[in-house]
C-alpha positions in Angstrom: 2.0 -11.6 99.6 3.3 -14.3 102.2 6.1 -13.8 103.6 8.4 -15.8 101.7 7.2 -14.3 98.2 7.9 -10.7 99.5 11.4 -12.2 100.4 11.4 -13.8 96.8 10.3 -10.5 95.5 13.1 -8.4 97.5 15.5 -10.5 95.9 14.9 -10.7 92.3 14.3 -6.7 92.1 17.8 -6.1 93.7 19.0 -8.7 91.0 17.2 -7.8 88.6 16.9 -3.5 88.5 20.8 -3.0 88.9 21.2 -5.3 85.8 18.1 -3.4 83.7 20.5 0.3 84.5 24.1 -1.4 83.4 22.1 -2.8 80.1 23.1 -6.6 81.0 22.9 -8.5 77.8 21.8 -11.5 79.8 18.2 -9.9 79.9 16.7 -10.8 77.0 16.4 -14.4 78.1 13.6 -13.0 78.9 12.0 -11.9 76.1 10.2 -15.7 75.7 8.5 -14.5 78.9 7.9 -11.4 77.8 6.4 -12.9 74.7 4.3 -15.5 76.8 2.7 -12.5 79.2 1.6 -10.3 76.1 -0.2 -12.8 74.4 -2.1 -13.6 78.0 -3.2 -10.3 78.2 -4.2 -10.2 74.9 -6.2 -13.6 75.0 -8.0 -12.5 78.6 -8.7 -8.8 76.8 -10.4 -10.9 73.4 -12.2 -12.8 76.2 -13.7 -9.6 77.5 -14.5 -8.5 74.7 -16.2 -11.4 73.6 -18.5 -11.7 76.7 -16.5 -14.5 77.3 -15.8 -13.2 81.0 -18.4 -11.2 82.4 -18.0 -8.2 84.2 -19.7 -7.9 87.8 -21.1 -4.6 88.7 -21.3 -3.4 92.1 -24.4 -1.2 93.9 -21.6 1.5 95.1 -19.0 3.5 93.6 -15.2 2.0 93.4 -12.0 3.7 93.7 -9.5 2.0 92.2 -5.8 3.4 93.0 -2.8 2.0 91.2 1.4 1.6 92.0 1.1 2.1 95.7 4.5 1.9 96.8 5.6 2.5 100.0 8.9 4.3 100.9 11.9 4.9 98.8 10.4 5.9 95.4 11.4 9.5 95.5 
């Protein structure tokens, strides 16, 4: 990320974590969103699916590694 979206980033997890522990009523205004992002997923999974989008295959193996965080998480 550039530097200003790590910034961005940085700020809305210190707003936004604190407020998901205390159970801040004020967070679902966001379900809309929520909403919105399942039914993308949902549409771009039907589209692989469907052939729609094609899969590219590679000549070598690829290792894929998920939630890298770094520092702090335990």
């Amino acid at each position: 990320m550039p530097g200003g979206a790590v910034i961005f980033v940085a700020h809305l997890h210190a707003l936004l974590v604190p407020a998901w522990r205390r159970g801040a009523r004020w967070l679902l205004l966001l379900t809309p969103l929520e909403l919105v992002y399942c039914c993308a997923v949902r549409i771009r999974r039907w589209c692989y699916s469907r052939g729609l989008f094609s899969v590219q295959r590679l000549p070598v193996p690829v290792v894929v590694v998920g939630n890298i965080t770094v520092g702090g998480t335990g």
